[in-house]
N, CA, C and O of each residue as an XYZ file, in Angstrom:
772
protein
N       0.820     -1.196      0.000
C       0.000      0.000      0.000
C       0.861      1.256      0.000
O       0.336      2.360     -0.146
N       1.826      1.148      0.118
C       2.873      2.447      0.703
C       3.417      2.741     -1.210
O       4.417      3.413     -1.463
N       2.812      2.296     -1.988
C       3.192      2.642     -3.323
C       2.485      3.558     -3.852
O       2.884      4.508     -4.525
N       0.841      3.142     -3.396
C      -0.309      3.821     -3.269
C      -0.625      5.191     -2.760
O      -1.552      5.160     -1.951
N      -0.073      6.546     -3.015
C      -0.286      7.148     -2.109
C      -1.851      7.844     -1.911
O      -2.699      7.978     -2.793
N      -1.939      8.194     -0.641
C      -3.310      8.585     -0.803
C      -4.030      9.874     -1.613
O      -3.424     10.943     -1.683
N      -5.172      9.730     -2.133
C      -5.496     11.115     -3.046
C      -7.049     11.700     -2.051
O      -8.213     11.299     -2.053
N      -6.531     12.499     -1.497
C      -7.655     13.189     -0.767
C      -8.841     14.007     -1.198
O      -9.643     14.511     -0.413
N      -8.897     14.115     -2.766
C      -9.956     14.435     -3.267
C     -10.714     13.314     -3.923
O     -11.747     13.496     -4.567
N     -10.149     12.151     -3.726
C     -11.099     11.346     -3.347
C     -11.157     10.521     -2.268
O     -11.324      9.311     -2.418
N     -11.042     11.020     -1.210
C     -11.321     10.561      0.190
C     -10.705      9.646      0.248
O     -11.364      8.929      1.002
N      -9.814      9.095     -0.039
C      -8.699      8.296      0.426
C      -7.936      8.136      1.559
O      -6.819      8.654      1.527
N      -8.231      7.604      2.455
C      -7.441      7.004      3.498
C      -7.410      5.620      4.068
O      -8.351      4.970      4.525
N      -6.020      5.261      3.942
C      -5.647      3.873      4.222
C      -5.501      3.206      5.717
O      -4.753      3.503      6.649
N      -6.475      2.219      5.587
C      -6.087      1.627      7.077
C      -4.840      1.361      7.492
O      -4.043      0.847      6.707
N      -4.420      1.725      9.017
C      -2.904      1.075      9.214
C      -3.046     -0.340      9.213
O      -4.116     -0.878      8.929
N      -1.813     -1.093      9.579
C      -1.658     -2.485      9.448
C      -3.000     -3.497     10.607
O      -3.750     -4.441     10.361
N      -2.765     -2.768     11.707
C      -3.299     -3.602     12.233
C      -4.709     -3.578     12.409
O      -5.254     -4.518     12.988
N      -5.382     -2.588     11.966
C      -6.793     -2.542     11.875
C      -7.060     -3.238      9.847
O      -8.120     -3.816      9.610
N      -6.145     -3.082      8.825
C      -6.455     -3.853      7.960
C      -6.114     -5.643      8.273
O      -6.720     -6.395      7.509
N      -5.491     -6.106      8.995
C      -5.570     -7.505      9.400
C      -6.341     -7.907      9.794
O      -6.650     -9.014      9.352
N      -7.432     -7.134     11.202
C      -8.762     -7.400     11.741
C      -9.689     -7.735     10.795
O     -10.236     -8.832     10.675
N      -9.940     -6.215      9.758
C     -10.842     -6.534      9.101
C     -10.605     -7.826      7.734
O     -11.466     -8.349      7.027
N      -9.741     -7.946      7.742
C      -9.339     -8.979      6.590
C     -10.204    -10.818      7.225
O     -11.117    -11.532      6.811
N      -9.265    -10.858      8.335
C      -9.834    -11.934      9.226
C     -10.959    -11.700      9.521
O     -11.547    -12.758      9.746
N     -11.693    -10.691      9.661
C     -13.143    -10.896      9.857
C     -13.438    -11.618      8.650
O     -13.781    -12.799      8.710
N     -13.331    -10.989      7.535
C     -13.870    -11.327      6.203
C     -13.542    -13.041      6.455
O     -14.570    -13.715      6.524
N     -12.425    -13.694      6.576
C     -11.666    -14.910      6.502
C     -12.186    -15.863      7.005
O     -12.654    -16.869      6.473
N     -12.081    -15.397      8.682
C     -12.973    -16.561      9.191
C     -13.923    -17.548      9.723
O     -14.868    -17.415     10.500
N     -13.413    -18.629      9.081
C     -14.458    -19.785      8.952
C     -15.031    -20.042      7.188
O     -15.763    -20.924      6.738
N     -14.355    -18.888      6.496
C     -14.637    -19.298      5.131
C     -14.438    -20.156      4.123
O     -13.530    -19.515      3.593
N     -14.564    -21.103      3.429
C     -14.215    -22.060      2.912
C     -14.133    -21.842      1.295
O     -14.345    -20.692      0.908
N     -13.837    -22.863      0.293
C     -13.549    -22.385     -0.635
C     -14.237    -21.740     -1.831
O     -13.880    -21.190     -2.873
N     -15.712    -22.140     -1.048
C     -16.879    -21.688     -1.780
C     -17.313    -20.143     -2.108
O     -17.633    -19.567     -3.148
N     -17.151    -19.657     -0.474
C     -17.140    -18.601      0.039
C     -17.012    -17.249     -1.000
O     -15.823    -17.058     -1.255
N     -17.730    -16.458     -1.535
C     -17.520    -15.220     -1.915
C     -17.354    -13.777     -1.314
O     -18.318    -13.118     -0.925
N     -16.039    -13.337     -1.269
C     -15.801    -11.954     -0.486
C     -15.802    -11.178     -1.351
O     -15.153    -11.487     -2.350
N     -16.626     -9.665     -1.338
C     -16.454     -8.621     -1.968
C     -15.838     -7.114     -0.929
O     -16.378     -6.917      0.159
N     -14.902     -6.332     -1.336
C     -14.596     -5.293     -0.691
C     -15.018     -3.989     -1.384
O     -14.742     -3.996     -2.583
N     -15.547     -2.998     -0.992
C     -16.187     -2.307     -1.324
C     -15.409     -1.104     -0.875
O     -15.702     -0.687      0.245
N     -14.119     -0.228     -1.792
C     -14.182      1.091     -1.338
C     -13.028      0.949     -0.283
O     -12.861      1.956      0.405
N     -12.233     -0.076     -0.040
C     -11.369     -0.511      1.148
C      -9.796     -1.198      0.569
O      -9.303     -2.191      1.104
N      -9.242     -0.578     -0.431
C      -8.417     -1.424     -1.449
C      -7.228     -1.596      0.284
O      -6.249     -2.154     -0.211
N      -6.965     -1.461      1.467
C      -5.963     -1.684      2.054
C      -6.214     -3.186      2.754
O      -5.326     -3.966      3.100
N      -7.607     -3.377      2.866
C      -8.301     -4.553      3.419
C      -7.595     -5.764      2.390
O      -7.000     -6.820      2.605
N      -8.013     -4.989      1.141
C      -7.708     -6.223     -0.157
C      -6.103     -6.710      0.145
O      -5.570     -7.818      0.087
N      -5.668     -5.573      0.441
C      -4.138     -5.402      0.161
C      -3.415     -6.353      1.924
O      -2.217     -6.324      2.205
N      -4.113     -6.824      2.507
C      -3.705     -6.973      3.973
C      -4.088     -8.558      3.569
O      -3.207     -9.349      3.907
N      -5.177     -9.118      2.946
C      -5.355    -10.625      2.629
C      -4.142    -11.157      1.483
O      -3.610    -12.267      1.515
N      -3.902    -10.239      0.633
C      -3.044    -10.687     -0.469
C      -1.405    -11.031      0.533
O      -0.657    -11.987      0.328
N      -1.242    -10.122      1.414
C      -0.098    -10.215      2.208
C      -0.088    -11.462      2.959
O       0.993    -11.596      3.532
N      -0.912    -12.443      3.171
C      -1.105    -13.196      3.921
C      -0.470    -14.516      3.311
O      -0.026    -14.619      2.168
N      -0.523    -15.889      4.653
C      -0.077    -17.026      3.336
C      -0.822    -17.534      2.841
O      -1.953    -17.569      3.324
N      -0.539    -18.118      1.725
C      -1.562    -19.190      0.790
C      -2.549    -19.765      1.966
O      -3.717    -19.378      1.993
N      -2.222    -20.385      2.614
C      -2.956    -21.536      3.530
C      -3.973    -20.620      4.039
O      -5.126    -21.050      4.057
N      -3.703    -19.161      4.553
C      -4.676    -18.846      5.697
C      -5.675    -17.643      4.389
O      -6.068    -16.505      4.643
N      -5.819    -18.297      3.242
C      -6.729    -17.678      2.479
C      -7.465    -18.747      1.916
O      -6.963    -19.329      0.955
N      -8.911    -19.221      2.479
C      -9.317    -20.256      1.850
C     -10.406    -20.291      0.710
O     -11.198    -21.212      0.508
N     -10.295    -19.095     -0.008
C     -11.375    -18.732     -1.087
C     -10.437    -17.891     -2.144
O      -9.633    -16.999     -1.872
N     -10.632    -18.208     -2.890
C     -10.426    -17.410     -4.353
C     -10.757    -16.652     -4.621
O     -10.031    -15.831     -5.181
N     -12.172    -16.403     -4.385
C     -13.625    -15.671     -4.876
C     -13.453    -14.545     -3.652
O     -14.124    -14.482     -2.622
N     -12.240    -13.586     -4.109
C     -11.944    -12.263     -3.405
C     -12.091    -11.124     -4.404
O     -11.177    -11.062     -5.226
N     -13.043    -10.220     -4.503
C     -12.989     -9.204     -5.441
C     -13.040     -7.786     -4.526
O     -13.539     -7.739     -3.403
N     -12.270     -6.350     -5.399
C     -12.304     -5.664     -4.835
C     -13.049     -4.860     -6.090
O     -13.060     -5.159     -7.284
N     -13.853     -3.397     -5.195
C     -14.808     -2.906     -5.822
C     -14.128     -1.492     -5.570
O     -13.922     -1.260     -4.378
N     -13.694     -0.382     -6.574
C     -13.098      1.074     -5.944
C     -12.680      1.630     -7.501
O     -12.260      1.212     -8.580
N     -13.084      2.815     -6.850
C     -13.071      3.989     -8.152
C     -11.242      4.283     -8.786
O     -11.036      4.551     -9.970
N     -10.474      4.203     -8.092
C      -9.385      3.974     -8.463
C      -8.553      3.394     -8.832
O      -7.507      3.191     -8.215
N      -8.871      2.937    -10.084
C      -8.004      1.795    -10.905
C      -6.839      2.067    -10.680
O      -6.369      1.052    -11.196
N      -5.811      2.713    -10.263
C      -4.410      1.929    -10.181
C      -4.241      0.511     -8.903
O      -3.253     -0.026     -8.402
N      -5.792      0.293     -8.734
C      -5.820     -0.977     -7.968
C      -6.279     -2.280     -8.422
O      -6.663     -3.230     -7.739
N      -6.177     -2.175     -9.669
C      -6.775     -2.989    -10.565
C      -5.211     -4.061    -10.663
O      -5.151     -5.287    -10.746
N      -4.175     -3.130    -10.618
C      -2.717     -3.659    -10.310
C      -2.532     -4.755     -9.157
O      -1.760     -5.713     -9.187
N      -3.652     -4.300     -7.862
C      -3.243     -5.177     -6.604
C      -4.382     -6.044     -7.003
O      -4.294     -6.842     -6.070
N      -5.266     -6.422     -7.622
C      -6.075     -7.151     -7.366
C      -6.015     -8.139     -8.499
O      -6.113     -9.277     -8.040
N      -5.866     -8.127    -10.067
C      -5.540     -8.283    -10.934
C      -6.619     -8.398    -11.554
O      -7.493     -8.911    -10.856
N      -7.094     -8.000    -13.109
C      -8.085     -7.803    -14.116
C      -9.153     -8.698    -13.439
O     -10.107     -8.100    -12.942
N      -9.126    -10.016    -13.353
C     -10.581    -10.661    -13.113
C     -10.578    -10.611    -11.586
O     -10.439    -11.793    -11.272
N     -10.645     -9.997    -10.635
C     -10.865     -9.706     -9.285
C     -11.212     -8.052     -9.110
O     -11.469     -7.613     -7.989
N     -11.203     -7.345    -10.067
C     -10.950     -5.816     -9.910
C     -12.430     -5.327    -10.661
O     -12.661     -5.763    -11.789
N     -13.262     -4.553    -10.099
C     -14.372     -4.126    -10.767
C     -14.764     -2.254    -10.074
O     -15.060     -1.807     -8.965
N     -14.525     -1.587    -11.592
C     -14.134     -0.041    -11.098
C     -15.848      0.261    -10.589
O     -16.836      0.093    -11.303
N     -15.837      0.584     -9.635
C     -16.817      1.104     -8.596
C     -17.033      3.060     -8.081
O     -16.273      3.745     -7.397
N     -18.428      3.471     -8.788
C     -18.375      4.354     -8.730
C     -19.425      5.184     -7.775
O     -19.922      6.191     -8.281
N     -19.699      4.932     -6.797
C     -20.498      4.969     -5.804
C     -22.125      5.754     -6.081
O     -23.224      5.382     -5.667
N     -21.703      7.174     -7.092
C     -23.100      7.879     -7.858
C     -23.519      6.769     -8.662
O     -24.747      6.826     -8.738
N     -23.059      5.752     -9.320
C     -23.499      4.779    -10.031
C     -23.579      3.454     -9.538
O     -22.934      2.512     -9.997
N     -24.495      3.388     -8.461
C     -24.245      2.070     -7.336
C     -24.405      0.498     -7.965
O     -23.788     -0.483     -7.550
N     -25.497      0.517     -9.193
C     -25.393     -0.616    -10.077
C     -24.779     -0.882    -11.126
O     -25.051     -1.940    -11.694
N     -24.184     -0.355    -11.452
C     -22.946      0.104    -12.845
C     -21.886     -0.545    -12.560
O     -20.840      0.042    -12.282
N     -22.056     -2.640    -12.600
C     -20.879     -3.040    -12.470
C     -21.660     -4.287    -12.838
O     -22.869     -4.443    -13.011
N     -20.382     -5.350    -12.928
C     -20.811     -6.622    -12.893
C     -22.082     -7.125    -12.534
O     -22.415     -6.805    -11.393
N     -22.974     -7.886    -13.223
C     -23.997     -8.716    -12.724
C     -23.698    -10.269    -12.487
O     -24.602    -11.083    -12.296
N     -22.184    -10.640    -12.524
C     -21.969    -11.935    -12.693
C     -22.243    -11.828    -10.733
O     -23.375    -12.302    -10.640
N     -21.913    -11.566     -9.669
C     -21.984    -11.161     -8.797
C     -23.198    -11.113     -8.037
O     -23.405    -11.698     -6.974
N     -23.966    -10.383     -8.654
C     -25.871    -10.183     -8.450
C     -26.055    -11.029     -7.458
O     -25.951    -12.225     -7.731
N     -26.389    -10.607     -5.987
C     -26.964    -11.818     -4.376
C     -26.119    -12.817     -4.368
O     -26.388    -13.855     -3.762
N     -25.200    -12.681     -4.908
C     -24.125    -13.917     -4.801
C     -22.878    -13.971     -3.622
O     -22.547    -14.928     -2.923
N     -22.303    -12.562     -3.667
C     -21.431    -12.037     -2.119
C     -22.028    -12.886     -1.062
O     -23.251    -13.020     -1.031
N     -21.266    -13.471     -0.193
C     -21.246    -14.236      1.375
C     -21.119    -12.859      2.300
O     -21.885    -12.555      3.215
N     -19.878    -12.042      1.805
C     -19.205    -11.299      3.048
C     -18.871    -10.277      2.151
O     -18.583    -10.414      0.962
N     -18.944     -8.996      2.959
C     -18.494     -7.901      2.259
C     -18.180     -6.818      3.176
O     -18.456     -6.812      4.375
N     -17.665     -6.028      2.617
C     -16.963     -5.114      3.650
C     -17.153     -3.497      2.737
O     -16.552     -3.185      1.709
N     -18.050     -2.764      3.406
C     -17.858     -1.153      2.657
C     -17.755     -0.839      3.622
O     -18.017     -1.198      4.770
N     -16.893      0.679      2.588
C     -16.101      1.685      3.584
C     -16.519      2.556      2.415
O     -16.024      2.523      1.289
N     -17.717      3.516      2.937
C     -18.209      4.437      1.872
C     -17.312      5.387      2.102
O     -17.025      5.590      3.282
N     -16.562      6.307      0.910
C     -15.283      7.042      0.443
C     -15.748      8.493      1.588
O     -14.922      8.900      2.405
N     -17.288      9.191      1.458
C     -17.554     10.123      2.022
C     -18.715      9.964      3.266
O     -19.582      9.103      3.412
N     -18.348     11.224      4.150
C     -19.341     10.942      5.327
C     -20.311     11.549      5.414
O     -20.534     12.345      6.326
N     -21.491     11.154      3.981
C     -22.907     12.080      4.074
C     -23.964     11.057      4.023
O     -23.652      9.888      4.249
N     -25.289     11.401      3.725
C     -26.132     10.842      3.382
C     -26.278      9.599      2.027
O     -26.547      8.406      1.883
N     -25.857     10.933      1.130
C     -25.939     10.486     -0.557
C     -25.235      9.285     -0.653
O     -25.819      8.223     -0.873
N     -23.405      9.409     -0.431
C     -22.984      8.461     -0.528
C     -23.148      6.979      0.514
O     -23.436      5.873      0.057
N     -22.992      7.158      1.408
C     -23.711      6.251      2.259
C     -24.677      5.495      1.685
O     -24.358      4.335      1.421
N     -26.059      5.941      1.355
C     -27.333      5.162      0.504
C     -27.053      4.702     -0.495
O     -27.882      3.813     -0.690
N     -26.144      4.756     -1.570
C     -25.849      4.538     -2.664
C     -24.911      3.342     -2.230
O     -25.308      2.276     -2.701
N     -23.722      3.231     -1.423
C     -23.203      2.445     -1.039
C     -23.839      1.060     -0.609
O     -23.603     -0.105     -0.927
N     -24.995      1.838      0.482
C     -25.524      0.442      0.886
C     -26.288     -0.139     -0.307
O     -26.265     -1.369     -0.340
N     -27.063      0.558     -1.443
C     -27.826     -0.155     -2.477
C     -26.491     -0.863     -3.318
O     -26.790     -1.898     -3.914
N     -25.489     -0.554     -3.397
C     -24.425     -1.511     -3.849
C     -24.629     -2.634     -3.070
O     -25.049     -3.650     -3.623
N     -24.374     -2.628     -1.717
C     -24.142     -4.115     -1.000
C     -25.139     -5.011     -1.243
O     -25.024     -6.101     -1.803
N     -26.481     -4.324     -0.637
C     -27.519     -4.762     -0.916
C     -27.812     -5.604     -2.362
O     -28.492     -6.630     -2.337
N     -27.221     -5.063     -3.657
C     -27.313     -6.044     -4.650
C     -26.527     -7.202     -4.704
O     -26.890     -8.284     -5.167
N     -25.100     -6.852     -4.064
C     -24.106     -7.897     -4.056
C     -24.525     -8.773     -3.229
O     -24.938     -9.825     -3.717
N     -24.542     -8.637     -1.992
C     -25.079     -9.839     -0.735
C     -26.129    -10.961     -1.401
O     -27.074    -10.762     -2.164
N     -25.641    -12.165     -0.859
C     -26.492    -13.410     -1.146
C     -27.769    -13.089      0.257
O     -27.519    -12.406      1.250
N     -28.978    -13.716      0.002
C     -29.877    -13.245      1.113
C     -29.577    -14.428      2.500
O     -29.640    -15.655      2.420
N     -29.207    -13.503      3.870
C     -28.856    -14.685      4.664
C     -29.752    -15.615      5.076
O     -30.728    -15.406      5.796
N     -29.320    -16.895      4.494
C     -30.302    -17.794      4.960
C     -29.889    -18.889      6.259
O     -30.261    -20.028      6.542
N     -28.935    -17.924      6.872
C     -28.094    -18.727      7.938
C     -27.402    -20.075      7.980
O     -27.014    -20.808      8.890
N     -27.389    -20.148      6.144
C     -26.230    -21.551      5.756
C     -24.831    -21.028      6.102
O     -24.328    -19.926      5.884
N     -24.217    -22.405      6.856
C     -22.593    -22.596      6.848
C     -22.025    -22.861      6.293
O     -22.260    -23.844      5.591
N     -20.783    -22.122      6.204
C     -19.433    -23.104      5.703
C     -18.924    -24.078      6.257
O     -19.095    -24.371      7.441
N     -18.028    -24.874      5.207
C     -17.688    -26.357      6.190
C     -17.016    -26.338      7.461
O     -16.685    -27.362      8.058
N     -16.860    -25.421      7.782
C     -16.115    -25.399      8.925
C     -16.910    -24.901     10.120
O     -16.267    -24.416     11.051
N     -18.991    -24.999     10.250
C     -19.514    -24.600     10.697
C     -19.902    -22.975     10.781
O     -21.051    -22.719     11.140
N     -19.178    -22.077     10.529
C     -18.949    -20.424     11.030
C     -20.607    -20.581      9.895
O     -20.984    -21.544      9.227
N     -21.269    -19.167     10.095
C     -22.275    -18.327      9.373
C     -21.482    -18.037      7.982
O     -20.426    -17.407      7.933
N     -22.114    -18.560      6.929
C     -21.620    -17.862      5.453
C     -21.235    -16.052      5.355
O     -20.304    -15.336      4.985
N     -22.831    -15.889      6.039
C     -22.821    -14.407      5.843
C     -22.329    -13.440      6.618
O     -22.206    -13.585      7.835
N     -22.123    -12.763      6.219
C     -21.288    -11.494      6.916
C     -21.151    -10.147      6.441
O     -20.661    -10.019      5.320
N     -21.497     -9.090      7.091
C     -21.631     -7.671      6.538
C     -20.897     -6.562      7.231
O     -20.986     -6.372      8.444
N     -20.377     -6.044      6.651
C     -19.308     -5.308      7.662
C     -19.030     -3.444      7.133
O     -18.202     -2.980      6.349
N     -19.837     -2.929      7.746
C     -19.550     -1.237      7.172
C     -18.546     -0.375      8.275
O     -18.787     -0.178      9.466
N     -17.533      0.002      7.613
C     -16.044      0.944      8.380
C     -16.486      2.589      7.780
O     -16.045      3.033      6.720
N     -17.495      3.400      8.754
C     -17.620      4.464      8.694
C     -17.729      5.727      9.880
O     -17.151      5.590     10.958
N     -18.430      6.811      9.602
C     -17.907      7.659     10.860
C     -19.192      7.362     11.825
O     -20.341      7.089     11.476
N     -18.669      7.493     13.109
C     -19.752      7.507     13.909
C     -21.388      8.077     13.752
O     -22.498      7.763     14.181
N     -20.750      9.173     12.806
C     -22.315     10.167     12.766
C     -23.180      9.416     11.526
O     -24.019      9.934     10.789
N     -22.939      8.723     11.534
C     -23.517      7.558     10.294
C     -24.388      6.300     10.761
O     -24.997      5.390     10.199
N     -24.167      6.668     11.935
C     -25.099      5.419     12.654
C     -26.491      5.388     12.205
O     -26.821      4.352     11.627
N     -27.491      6.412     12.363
C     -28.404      6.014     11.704
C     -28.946      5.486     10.560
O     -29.786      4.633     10.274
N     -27.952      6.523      9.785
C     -28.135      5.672      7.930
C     -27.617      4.310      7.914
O     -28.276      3.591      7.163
N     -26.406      3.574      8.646
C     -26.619      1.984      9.035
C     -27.554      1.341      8.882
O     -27.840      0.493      8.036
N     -28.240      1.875     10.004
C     -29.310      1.403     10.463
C     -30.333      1.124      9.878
O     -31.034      0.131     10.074
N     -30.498      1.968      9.121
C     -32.079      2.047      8.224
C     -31.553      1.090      7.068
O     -32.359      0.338      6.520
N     -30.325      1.102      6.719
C     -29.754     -0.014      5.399
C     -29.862     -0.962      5.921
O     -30.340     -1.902      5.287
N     -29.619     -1.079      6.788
C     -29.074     -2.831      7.578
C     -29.184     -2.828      9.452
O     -28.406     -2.712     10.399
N     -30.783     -3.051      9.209
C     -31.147     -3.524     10.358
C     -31.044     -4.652     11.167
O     -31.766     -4.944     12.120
N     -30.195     -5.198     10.766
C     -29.398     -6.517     11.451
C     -27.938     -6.082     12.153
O     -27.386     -6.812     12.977
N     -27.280     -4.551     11.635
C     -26.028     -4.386     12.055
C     -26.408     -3.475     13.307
O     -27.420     -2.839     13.602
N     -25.037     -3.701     13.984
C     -24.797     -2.800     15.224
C     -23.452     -2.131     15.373
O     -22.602     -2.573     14.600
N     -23.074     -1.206     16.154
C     -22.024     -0.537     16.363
C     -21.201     -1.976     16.827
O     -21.704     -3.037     17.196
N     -19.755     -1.620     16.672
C     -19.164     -2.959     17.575
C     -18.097     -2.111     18.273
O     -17.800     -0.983     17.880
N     -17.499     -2.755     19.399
C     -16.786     -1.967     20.094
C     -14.948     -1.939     19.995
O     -14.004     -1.885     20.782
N     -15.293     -2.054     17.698
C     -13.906     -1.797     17.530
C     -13.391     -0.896     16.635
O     -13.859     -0.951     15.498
N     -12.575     -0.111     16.855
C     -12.401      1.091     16.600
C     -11.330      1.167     15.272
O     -10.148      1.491     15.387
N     -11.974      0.812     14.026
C     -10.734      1.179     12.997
C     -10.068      2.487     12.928
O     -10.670      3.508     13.260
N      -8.815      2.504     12.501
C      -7.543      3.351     12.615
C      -6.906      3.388     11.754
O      -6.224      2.410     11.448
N      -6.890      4.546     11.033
C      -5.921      4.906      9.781
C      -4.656      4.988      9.752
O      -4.276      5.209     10.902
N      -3.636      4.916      8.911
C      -2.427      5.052      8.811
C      -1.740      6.139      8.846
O      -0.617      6.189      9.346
N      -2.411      7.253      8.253
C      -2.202      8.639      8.393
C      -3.199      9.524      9.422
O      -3.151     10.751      9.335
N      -3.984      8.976     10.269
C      -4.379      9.349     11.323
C      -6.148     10.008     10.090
O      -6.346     10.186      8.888
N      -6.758     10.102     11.038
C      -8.865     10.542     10.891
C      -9.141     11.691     11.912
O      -9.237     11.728     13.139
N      -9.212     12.442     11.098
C      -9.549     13.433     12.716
C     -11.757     13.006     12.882
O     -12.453     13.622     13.688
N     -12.253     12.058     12.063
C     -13.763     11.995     12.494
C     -14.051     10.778     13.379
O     -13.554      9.696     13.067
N     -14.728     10.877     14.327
C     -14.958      9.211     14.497
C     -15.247      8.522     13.680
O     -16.014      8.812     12.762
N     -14.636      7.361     13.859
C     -14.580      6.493     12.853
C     -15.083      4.709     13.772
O     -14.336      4.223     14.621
N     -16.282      4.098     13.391
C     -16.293      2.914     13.960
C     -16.814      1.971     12.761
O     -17.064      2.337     11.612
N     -16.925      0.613     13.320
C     -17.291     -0.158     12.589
C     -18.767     -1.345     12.945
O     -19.125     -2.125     13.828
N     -18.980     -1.114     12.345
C     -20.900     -1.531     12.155
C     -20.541     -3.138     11.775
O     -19.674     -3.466     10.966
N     -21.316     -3.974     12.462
C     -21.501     -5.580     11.889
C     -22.736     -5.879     11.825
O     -23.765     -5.305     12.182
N     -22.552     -6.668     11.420
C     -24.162     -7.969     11.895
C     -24.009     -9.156     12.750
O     -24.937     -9.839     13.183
N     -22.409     -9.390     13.007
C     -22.054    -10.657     13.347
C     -21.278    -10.427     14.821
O     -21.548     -9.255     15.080
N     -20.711    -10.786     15.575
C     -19.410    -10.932     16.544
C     -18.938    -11.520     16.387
O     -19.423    -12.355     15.624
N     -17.360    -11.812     16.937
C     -16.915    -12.811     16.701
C     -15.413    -12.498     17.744
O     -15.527    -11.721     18.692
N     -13.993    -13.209     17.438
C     -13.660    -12.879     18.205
C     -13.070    -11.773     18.035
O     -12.857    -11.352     19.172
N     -12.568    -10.846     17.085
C     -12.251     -9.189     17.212
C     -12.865     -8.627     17.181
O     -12.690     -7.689     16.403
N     -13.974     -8.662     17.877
C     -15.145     -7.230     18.525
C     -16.895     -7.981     18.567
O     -17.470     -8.801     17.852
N     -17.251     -7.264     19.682
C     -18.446     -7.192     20.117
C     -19.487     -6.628     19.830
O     -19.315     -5.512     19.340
N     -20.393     -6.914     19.925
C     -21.558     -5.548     19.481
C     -21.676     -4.277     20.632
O     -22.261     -4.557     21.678
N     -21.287     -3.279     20.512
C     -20.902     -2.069     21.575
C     -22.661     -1.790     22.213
O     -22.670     -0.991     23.150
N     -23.641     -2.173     21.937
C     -24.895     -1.722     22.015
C     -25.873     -2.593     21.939
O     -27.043     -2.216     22.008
């Protein structure tokens, strides 16, 4: 990621290391090879699983979704789909309710983008029908990294998520609150509420 530098007119900021490992392993585990992960808007998340070893990645079916194609480089042509948040369906339909797990990190902290974001997930996500992977864990999984003052618009997208009581952290520092919304627990964080 340190090749990457950040572009602040488009809201770019990169998770540090150890809050992109959390969220990576959230995405990870218990997933099996079936498993479909989509990242939404989070190319450091992408960039923290690729760092990992072969063994402790047990799905293929990793795609990243972000308006800035020089990440089309970390992800490579058939994993990379340019994502433009005003255009929330303007991508792949091979995909369509098919996502297990996904992870957005909408670029800005308003309304507009936020809703548009979640009608992205919302198309990608398979509907949870509380099937497992072989390894027992929940298939599904939903995971939004935004500012605190966003809690309500969460909410109204995804009334299954809650605040959790873990605090992602940028590399170049956030002066907004910044938390992270699930549907799930597990063992790196709780539901705060």
């Amino acid at each position: 990621m340190n090749l990457f530098k950040e572009d602040w007119q488009l809201s770019q900021f990169w998770y540090n290391d150890e809050t992109a490992d959390k969220l990576a392993d959230a995405l990870l585990e218990g997933a099996d090879e079936d498993t479909i992960i989509a990242i939404v808007s989070a190319p450091s998340v992408f960039a923290a699983i690729q760092k990992k070893d072969e063994s402790e990645i047990p799905t293929k079916h990793i795609y990243l979704f972000e308006y800035d194609t020089r990440f089309e480089l970390l992800a490579g042509k058939d994993h990379f789909f340019f994502y433009d948040y005003n255009k929330p369906l303007e991508f792949t339909q091979k995909l369509r309710h098919r996502v297990d797990r996904i992870l957005i990190d909408p670029p800005f902290l308003n309304e507009d983008c936020q809703t548009k974001t979640a009608t992205t997930a919302k198309f990608l996500l398979a509907p949870n029908d509380k099937s497992k992977t072989k390894s027992g864990a929940f298939k599904h999984r939903f995971i939004s990294c935004t500012g605190e003052r966003m809690a309500s618009v969460i909410k109204n997208a995804y009334p299954d998520s809650h605040i959790t009581d873990f605090y992602p952290e940028h590399a170049n520092g956030l002066s907004n609150e910044f938390r992270c919304y699930s549907d799930f627990e597990w063992s790196g964080w709780k539901f705060a509420n």
